[in-house]
N, C-alpha and C positions, 0 to 999 in steps of 0.2 A: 754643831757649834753656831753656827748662821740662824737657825730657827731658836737657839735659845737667847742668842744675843736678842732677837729681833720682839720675841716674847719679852723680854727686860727691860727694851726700848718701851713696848707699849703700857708696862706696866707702869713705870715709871711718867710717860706721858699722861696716862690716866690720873697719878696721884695729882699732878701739874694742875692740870684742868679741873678735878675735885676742891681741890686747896682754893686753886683761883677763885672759883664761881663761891665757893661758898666763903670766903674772906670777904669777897664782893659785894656778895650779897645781904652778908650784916654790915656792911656800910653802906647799902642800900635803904635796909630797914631801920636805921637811925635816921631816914629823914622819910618819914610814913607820908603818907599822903592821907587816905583814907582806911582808915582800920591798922590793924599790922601786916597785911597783906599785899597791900599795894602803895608804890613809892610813884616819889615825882622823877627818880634818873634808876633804870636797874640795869648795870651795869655789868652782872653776868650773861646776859642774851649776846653782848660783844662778845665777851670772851671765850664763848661758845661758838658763834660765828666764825673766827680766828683759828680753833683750834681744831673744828670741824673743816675748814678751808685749806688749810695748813697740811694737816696731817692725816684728815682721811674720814669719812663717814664711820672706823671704826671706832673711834671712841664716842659714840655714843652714851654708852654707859655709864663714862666719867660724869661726862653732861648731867645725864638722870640722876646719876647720883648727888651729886653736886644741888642738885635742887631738891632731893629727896631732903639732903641733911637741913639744907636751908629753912625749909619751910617746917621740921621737924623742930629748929632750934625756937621757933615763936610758940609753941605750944601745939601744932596743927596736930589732929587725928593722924594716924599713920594711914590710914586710907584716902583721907582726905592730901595729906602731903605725896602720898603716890600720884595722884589724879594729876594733882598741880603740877609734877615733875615730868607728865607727860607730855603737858603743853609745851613746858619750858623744855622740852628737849625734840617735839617735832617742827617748833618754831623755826631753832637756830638750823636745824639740819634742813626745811626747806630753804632756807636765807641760802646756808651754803652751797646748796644744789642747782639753785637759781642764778649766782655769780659764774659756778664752774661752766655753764649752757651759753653763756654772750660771753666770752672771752675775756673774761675781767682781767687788769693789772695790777697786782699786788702793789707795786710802787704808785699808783695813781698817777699814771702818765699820762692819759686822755681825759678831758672834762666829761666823758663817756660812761668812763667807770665811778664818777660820782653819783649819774644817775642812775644808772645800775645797781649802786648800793642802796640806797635811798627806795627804789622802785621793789629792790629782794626784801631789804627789811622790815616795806609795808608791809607786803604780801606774806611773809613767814611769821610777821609778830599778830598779825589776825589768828592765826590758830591759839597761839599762845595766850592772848587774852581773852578769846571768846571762851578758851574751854576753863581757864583760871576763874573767871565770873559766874561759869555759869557753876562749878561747885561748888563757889561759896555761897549761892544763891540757893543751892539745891541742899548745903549743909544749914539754912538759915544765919547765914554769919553777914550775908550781904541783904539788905530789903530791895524790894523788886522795883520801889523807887528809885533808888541808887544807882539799878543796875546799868544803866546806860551810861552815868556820867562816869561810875568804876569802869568800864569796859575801854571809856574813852582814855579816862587815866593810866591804865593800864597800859594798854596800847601803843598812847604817847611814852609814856618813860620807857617799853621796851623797844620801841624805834629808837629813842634819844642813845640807848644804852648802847646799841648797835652801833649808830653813827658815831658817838663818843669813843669806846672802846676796842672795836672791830679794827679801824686804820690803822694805829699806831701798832697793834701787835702783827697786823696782815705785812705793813710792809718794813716789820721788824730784820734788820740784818746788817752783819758788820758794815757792807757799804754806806746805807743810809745814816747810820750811826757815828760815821768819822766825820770829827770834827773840829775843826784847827786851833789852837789857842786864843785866838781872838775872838773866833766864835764862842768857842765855852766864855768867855767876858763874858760877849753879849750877848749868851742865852741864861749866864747869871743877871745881868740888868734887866731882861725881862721877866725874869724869876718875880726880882723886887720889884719893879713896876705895878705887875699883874696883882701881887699878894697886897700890892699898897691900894692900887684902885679899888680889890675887893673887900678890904677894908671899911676905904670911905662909905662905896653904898649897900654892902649887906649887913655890915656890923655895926660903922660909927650908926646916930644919926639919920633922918632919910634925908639921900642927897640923891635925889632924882633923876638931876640935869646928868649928873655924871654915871646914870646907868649902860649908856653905850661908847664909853672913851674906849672901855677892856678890845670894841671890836677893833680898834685901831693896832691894840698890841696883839690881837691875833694874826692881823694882815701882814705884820711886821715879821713873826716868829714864821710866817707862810711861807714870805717869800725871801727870808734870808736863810731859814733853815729847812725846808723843805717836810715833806708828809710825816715825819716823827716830831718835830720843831710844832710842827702847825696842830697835830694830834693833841702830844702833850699839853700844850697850853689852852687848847681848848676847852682838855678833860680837866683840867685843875680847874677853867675859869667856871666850869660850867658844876663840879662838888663846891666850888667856894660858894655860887650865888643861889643852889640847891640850897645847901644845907645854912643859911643865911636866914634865906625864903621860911624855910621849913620852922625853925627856932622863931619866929616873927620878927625876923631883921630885915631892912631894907625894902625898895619902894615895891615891891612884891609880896602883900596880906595875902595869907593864906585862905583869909577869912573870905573871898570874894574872887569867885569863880572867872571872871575874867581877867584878877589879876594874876591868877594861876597859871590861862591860858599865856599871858602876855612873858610871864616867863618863860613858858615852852619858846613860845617865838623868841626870845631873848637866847634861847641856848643855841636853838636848831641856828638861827639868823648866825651864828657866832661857828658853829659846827660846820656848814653850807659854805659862807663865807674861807672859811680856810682851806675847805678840800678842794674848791671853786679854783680860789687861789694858788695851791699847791698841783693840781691839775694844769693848769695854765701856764702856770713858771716849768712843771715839766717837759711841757709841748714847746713854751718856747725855747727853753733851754733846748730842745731835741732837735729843733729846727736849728738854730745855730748850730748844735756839731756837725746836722745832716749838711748845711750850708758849707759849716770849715771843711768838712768830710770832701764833700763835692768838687771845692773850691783845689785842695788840696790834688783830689782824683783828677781833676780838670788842669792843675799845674801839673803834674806830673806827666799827664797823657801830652800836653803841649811841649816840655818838654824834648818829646822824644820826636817831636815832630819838625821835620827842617825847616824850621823859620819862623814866624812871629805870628801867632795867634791871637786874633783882638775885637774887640766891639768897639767902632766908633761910633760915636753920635752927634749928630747936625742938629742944631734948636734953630726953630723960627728965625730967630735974630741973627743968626751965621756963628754966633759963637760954636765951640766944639769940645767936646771931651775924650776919651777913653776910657769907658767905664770898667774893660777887662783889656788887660797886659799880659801874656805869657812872658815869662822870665827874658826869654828870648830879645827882649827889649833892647838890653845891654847891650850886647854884640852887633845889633841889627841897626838899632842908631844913637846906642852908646849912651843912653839914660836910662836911670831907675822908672820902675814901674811910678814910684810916687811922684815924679814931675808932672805925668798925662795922664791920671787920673782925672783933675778937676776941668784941665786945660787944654788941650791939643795943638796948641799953638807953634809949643816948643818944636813937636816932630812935625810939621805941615812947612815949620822953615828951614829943616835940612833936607827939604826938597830942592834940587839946584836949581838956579836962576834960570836955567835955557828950557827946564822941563814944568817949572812951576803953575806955570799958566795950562800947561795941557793937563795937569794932575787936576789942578781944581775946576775945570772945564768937566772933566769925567767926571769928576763926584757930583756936581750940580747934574751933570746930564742925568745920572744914574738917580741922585734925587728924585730928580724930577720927573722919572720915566718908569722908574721902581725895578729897572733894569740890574742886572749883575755885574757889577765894576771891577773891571780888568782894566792891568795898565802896566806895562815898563816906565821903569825911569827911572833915574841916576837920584844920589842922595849926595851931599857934602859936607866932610865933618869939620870942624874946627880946625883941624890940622893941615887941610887942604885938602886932606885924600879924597876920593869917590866910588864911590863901589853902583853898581846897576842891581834894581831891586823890581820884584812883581808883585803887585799882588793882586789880589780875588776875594770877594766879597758878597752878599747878598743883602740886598737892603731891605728892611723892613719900614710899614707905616706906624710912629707911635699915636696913642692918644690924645696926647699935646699939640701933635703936628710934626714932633722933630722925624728923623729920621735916623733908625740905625742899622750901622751895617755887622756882619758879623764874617771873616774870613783870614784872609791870614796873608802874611808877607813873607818872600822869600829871596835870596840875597841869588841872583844869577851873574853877579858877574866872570865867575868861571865861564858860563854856557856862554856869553857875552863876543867872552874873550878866545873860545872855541871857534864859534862863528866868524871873528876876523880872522884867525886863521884858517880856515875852511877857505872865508871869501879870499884871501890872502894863496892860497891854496889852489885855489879852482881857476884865479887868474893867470900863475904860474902853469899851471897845467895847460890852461888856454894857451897861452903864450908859447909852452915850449909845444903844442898842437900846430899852432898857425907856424912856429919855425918849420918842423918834421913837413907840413904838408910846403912851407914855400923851398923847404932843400929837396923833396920828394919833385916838386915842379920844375926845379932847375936842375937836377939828376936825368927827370924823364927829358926837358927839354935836349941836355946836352947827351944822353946816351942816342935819342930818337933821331936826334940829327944823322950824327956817321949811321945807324940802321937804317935811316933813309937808303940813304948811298950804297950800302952794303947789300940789302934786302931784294932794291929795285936791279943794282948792276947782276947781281945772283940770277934774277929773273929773266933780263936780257939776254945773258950770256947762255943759261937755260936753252932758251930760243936760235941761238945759232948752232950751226956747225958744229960738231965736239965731238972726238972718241968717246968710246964706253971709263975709259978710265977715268979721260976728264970727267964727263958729264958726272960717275960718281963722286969725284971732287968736292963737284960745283955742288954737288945736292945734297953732299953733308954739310959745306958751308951753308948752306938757304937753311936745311934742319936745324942747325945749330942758332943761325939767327933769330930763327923762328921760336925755339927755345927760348932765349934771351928776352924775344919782344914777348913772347907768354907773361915770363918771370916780371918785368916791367908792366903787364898791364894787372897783373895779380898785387902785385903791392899797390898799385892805385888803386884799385878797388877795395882792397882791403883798408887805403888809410881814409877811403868815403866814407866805407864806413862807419869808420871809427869817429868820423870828423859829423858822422848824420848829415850826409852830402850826397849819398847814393840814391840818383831817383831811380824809384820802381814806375814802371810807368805800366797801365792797366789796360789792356785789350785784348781785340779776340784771337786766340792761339788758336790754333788747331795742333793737337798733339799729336797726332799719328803724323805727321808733317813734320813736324819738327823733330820727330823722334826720328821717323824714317831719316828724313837728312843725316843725323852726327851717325846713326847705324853707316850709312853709307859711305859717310865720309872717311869714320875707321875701320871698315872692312878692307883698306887695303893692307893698314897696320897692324888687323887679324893676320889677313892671307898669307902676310910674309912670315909671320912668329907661326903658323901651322895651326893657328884659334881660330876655332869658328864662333861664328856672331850672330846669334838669334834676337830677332825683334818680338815679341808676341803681346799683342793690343790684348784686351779686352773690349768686346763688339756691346758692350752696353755703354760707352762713354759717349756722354756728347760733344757733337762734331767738333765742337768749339766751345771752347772757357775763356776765364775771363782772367790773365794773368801777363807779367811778360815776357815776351817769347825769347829778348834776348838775352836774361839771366836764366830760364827755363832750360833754353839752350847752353849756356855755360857750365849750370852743374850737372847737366846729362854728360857733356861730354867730358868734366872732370871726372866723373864717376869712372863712366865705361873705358875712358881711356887708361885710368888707373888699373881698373879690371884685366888689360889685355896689358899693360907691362909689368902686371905682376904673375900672369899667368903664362909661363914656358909651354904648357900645352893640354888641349884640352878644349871647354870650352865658356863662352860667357854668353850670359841672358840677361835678356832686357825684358821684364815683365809690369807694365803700365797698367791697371786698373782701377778698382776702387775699393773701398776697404766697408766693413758692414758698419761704422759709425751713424749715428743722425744728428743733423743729415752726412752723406758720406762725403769721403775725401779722395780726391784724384793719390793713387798710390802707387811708387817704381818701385820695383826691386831690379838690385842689378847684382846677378848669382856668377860666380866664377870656381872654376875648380884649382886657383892658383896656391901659391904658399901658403895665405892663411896669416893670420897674424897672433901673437902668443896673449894668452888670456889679461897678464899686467900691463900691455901696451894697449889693451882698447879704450884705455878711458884717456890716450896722450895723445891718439891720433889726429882727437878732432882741436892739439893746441897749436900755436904758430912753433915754425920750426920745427918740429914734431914728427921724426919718425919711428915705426915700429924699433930697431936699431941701427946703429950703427954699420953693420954691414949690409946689409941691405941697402943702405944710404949710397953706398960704395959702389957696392952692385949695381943697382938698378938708378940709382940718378934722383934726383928732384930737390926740390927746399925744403918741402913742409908745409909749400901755402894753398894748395890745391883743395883741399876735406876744410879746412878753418874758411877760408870764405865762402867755400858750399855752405857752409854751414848756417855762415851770417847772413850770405844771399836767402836761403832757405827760409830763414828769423825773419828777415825784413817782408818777406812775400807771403806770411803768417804760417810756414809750415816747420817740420821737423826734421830730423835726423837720427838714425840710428843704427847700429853695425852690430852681426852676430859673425862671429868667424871661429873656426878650429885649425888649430895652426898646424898647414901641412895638407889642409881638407878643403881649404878655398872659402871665401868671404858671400858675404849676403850685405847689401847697404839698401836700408829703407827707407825713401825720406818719402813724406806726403806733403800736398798744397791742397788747399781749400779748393772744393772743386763745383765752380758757379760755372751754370750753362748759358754763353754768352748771346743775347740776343739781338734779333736786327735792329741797325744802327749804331752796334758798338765798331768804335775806331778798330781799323785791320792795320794787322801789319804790312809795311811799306815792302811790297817788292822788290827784286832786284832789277838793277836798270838795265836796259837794252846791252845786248852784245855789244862792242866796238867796232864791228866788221857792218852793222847796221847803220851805224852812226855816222861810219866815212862813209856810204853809201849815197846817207840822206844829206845831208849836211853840207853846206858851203864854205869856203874858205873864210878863216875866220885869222884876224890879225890879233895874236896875246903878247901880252908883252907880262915878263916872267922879272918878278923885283924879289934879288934870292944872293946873301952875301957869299954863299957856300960855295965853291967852285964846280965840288964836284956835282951839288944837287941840283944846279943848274946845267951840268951834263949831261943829268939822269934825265931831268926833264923833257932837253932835248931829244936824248934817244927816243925816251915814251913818246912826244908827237912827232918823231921821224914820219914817215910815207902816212901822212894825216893828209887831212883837209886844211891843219891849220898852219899858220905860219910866224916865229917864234920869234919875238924881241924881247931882249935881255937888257937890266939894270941891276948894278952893282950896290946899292945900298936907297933909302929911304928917299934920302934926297934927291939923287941921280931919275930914279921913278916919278916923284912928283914932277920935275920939269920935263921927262919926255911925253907925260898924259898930259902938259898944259901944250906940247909942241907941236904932238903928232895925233891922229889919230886909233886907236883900239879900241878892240868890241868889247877885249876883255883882260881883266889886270890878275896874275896869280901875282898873290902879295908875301910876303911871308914875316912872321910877326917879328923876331927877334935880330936886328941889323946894328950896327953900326948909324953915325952921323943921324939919322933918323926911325924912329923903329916903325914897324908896319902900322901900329894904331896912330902915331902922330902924320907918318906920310897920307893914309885913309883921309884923318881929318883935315888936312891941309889941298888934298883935291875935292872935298865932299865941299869946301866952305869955296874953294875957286869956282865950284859948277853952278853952286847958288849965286854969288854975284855975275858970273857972266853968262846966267842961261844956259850953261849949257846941257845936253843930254848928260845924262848918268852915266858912268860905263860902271860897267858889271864887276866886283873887285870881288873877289874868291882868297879867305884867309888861308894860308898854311904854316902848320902850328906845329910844335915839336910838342907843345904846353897840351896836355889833356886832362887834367882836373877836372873836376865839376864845374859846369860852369862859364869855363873858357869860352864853348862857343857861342854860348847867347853872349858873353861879353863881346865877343867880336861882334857881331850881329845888331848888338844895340852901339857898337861906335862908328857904322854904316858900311860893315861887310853887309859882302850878301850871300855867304855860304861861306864855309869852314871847313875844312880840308887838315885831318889829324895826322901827323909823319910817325911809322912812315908811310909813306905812300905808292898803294902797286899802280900798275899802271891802268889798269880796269878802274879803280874807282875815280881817279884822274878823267880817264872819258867818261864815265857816266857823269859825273859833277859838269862837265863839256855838255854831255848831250840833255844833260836839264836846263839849260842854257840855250843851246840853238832850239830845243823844241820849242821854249817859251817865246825864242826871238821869228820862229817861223808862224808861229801862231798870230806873232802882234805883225807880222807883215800881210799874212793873206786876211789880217781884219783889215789893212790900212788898205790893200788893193781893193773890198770888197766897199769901203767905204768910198774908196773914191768914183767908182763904178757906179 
C-alpha cells in the first residue's frame, strides 16, 4: 500500500513539473531573443530548480521531459531536442545539489542564502548554455559568429529564470502564504500600481525617466509581504518589461545590444533587490523574536529569582536609567517597570534620607573604581513604611563613558529583623549569664563561709584527743564537707566555662608526678573498698610537657576516682602513654573491672546532671558534674574524650592532650610551701591583726595560729580595721572581703590612701574571700591586696601564705643589716 501510494505521489509530481516547464516554457518562446531557441527570461530552469530542491533528484525525468516536449514543440530535430533536454536537465540538478551542500533556507532567512542561489545558478546554468549553443552550432542553426553573444544570452535568461522562479515556489507553503485582509488590499494595490507602471514604460510611449519607479514597488511588496510577496511581483514585473522589450515597446530596443544587456540589469537589479530585501526583513524580524524570546526567557528566569533583577546605568552627566527591570519592581519598590526605564531618579529617592548619601557614596565609589557594589539599606514608601534591601552588582565600562551595573536587589528585612532578635537574644542570654554567674558568686560566697568554720573546726578537732568512735564521727563530717566543697568547686568551673572565664594556664608538668600523686593519694580509697590500683607509665614519654598540671590533675583524679566508686571489687589501671598519631599524643586510659555502664547510657554520661540511672544515682552517690567538666576541661586544653564499657564487664575511659616536650625555661609549676613546723622554727613573732565579721571564723583563725610565733588581733568589721592599722602597729592585716559598715575592698583603699599621705610603711594586707570566680583574685590584687586567700581555708595554706611573708620580710632585713654594714 505504502510503495503504491508513493509511486502515485511521484507520478503525479512528474506530470506537475512536465506541465509546468513546458507551459513555461512557451511563454518563454513568445518573447525569442535570438532564433527560436533562445529567450531573454526562461523560466523553466526555476521551476526545475524548485522541484529538484523540493522533492528530490528523482524526478529528473519530468525535468528532461519537460524540455524534450518544449523544444520539440518549435520544430527542433528529435535528436537535436534530446541534446537540448540534456542541458536543461543537468543545469537545474547541479543548481539543486549545490544549494542542498551550504545549507540553504527555503524561506530566505539569511542574506546568505541569496548568495548562494545566485552563486548555484551561475555555476549550473554554464552547462545548460554551453551544451544548448554548442548544438545549435554543431546542427548549423546558430553561426559561429553568434555563438558567443547566444551563449551569453542564453545563459543570462537561464540565471534570470532561476532567480525569478526558483524563490517563490522554494519557499512556497501554507505559512508564507497567510495573509490578513488588509494585506490581501494591499497586495491588490500593488497588483495595480505594478500593472499601471508597466504600462507607462514597456507599452504606452517611451517614458524613460519612469523605468525604475517599479523597483520602489518591489521593495515595498519585500518588505511588507515577505519572499512570496517579493517573488511574485518581481516575476510579473520582470514578464511585463520582457515581453514589452521583446515586441519593441519601451526604453529597451531590442535592436541594440546594450540596451538588451541594460535590461537584464533592469530585472536582475529588481530580482537581487527584493531577495536582499526579504532576506533582511527576515533576519531582522528573527532577531526581534530572538530578542522577545530572550527578553521573555530573561523575565521569567528573574522571576523566579528572590528579588530584583536589573541593569543600571550612570552617563557622564550623573543622569541615570534602568535599561532592564525584572517584574520584581513592583513589590520591591512598588513601581512599574515603565517609570525607570528612561529615568532612575524615581527609585534613587526611595532610598531613605539617613542611608541616601552612603548609597550614592558606593555607586560613585564603585564607578569609579570598576569595583563590585554591595550595599544594605533601608527604602521608604509613600505610606511611611520601610523595609531593609541589598543589593550586588558588577559594573561595567561603557563606550560613551557611562557606566553599567548589572545585579540584583533583594528585600532582607526579615534577615534584618532576625538579627535584632538574635542581638536582642544574645543580650538576654548575656544577662541572664552575668545573673547565674553573680548568684553562683553569692551561693559560693555564702555556702564557703559556714565550710570555712565547718572544714577547719573538723580539722582541729581531727587533731585532738578523740575515741575511735568519735574520731569516726568527725571524719565522716570532714568527708561529707569535702563532698560538698567538691560539688561547689565543680559548678564553678563548670559556669567558667561556660562563661569562657577558665584560664588554662601552659607549663612544664611532669606526668609521672602528677599521676603518681592522685594514684597515691587514692590508694587509700582503693585499700579500704579491697581495689587495687595500678599506675603504669610508658618509658618513652617525655619527662615533661607542656600543659596545666592543675586541670591535668583534676580529671585524672575525676576519672580514677570514678573508677574505684564504681568498682566493689577487683581492680583499676591507670595507663599513660602515647598513641601512634603524627605527631603523637600524650594518651590515659583508665580500665576498671566495675559495673560497667549499659550501651544507651554512654552517649548521656558525658551531659550535666547525667547518670547512667537512676539507681545507681541512689547507690553510689554523685550529681553528674564530674565526666561533663572533664570533658570541657579536656576541650579547652585541645584534647578528647571517650568511653567503651560493657555493662557488668567494667569501663575503659580515654582521653588524650597534645603532647609537646617542654623545654628549658618553660614556667614550672609552683611548689608546695614549706611544712608549718619549719616555719615556727624560723620565723619571729609577728603581730596580725585578723578583720573578719564571722564569729566563728575568727575562732577558726585563732585556733590555726594557737602555739604560733604569731600573735593575733581582732576587728569586727571594715571600719573597726581601718582605725586600729592607723592606731597601732602590724606586720600584717588578714582582711576579709565581704563585712558590714565597710567591705574589705573599701577598708584596703582607705588604709592604702592613709600610707600615701603620711609616709607611712606598707603593711602587708592578705585578702580572704569566700568569692572564687575568675578573676577575683587579680581583682583583689589590683585594689592593693597583696595575696588572696580563697575559704575555705585549712590551716596549712594559712601558714604558708605566713611563711611567703616572713621569708620575704627576713630577706629585706639581712639586705638592710648587710647594707648598713
Amino acid at each position: 500500500m505504502s510503495s503504491s501510494f508513493s509511486a502515485s505521489r511521484w507520478i503525479i509530481r512528474c506530470l506537475l513539473v512536465t506541465s509546468a516547464y513546458y507551459l513555461s516554457g512557451r511563454l518563454g518562446l513568445a518573447i525569442p531573443s535570438i532564433g527560436q531557441h533562445i529567450t531573454l527570461i526562461w523560466l523553466p530552469t526555476g521551476i526545475a530548480v524548485a522541484a529538484l530542491l523540493r522533492w528530490g533528484n528523482g524526478l529528473w525525468p519530468a525535468v528532461y521531459l519537460g524540455a524534450l516536449l518544449t523544444n520539440l514543440s518549435i520544430g527542433s530535430s528529435l535528436l537535436l531536442a534530446a541534446g537540448i533536454a540534456v542541458g536543461n536537465t543537468l543545469g537545474p540538478l547541479l543548481t539543486a545539489n549545490g544549494l542542498r551542500r551550504v545549507d540553504f533556507h527555503w524561506e530566505f532567512d539569511y542574506k546568505f542564502d541569496v548568495i548562494w542561489l545566485v552563486l548555484t545558478a551561475m555555476a549550473g546554468m554554464t552547462i545548460s548554455a554551453s551544451g544548448g549553443t554548442f548544438l545549435l552550432w554543431l546542427n548549423d542553426i546558430l553561426p559561429a559568429s553568434d555563438l558567443k553573444s547566444a551563449w551569453f544570452t542564453w545563459w543570462m535568461g537561464d540565471c534570470i529564470g532561476v532567480l525569478l522562479a526558483a524563490p517563490p515556489l522554494i519557499a512556497l507553503s501554507p505559512r508564507t502564504c497567510q495573509f490578513t485582509h488588509e494585506q490581501r488590499v494591499e497586495i491588490a494595490l500593488v497588483s495595480i500600481l505594478l500593472l499601471s507602471l508597466n504600462w507607462f514604460i514597456f507599452l504606452a510611449p517611451n517614458h524613460l525617466t519612469l523605468a525604475y519607479i517599479p523597483v520602489l514597488i518591489v521593495m515595498w511588496a519585500a518588505l511588507r509581504f515577505g519572499i512570496i510577496g517579493a517573488s511574485v511581483t518581481v516575476l510579473a514585473d520582470a514578464v511585463l518589461s520582457a515581453w514589452g522589450t521583446a515586441i519593441g515597446h519601451g526604453p529597451f530596443s531590442m535592436n541594440e545590444k546594450n540596451n538588451l544587456l541594460i535590461l537584464w540589469i533592469y530585472i536582475l537589479t529588481h530580482t537581487v533587490v527584493s531577495l536582499v530585501i526579504t532576506a533582511l526583513r527576515a533576519e531582522s524580524r528573527r532577531l526581534e523574536i530572538d530578542t522577545q524570546e530572550a527578553y521573555l526567557r530573561l523575565n521569567k528566569i528573574a522571576s523566579r529569582v528572590p528579588g530584583l533583577v536589573y541593569q543600571f546605568r550612570l552617563h557622564p552627566d550623573g543622569s541615570s536609567c534602568l535599561p532592564y527591570v525584572s517584574e520584581a519592581i513592583r513589590h520591591i519598590y512598588r513601581m512599574e517597570p515603565s517609570d525607570v526605564h528612561a529615568d532612575a531618579t524615581a527609585v534613587l529617592q526611595r532610598t531613605h534620607p539617613d542611608d541616601y548619601a552612603a548609597v550614592m557614596d558606593s555607586i560613585l565609589r564603585s564607578a569609579r573604581e570598576l569595583s563590585p557594589w554591595q550595599q544594605a539599606f533601608r527604602v521608604r514608601y509613600p505610606d511611611g513604611t520601610e523595609r531593609w534591601l541589598f543589593g550586588d552588582s558588577i559594573p561595567e565600562r561603557e563606550p560613551d563613558g557611562s557606566t553599567l551595573w548589572h545585579g540584583f536587589i533583594t528585600d532582607i528585612t526579615s534577615q534584618k529583623e532576625a538579627q535584632s532578635e538574635l542581638l536582642r537574644a544574645k543580650e538576654q542570654a548575656e544577662a541572664a549569664s552575668r545573673a547565674k554567674t553573680d548568684f553562683l558568686s553569692a551561693m559560693s560566697h555564702e555556702i564557703r563561709t559556714p565550710m570555712n568554720v565547718i572544714l577547719g573546726m573538723s580539722d582541729v578537732v581531727l587533731g585532738t584527743e578523740l575515741s575511735q568512735e568519735q574520731r569516726h564521727y568527725m571524719t565522716m563530717l570532714k568527708n561529707a564537707g569535702d563532698n560538698l566543697l567538691q560539688l561547689i568547686n565543680d559548678i564553678l568551673d563548670l559556669s567558667k566555662v561556660e562563661a569562657n572565664k577558665l584560664q588554662i594556664v601552659e607549663e612544664a608538668v611532669s606526668v609521672q608526678k602528677e599521676a603518681g600523686e592522685v594514684v597515691h593519694m587514692l590508694q587509700v580509697l582503693a585499700h579500704k573498698k579491697g581495689v587495687s590500683l595500678e599506675l603504669r607509665m610508658d618509658p618513652r614519654l617525655p619527662e615533661r610537657i607542656l600543659s596545666d598540671s592543675l586541670r591535668f590533675r583534676q580529671c585524672l583524679l575525676n576519672l580514677v576516682g570514678n573508677a574505684i566508686k564504681f568498682t566493689e571489687y577487683g581492680w583499676v589501671v591507670v595507663d599513660i602513654g602515647q598513641n601512634d598519631n603524627q605527631p603523637p599524643d600524650l594518651q590515659c586510659t583508665i580500665s576498671d573491672s566495675g559495673i560497667g555502664i549499659r550501651p544507651e547510657h554512654l552517649e548521656k554520661i558525658f551531659e550535666l546532671f547525667s547518670q547512667s540511672d537512676a539507681g545507681i544515682s541512689r547507690r553510689y552517690g554523685g550529681t553528674g558534674l564530674g565526666l561533663p567538666l572533664t570533658k570541657q576541661l579536656l576541650s579547652r586544653m585541645g584534647g578528647t574524650i571517650r568511653v567503651e564499657s560493657e555493662f557488668g564487664q567494667g569501663s575503659r575511659f580515654h582521653f588524650t592532650l597534645p603532647l609537646r616536650a617542654a623545654v628549658d625555661g618553660t614556667q614550672q609549676p609552683m611548689e608546695s610551701p614549706p611544712p608549718a613546723h619549719t616555719i615556727e622554727q624560723e620565723t619571729p613573732p609577728l603581730k596580725i591583726l585578723l578583720v573578719e565579721d564571722v564569729e566563728e571564723n575568727r575562732a577558726l583563725i585563732e585556733i590555726y595560729l594557737s602555739n604560733t610565733p604569731y600573735s593575733l588581733a581582732m576587728a569586727c568589721n571594715g571600719s573597726e580595721g581601718v582605725q586600729r592599722v592607723q592606731n597601732e602597729v602590724f606586720d600584717l592585716v588578714l582582711m576579709d572581703i565581704e563585712m558590714p559598715v565597710l567591705n574589705g575592698m573599701q577598708a584596703t583603699a582607705l588604709i592604702r590612701q592613709w600610707e600615701q599621705q603620711t609616709q607611712h610603711k606598707p603593711v602587708t594586707i592578705i585578702a580572704l574571700s569566700a568569692h572564687t570566680m575568675a578573676g577575683d583574685a587579680e581583682r583583689c590584687r589590683a585594689n592593693g591586696f597583696d595575696d588572696y586567700l580563697g575559704k575555705p581555708i585549712k590551716k596549712q595554706t594559712l601558714l604558708a601564705a605566713l611563711a611567703r611573708y616572713t621569708a620575704g620580710r627576713a630577706t629585706e632585713d639581712r639586705n638592710r643589716v648587710n647594707d648598713e654594714a
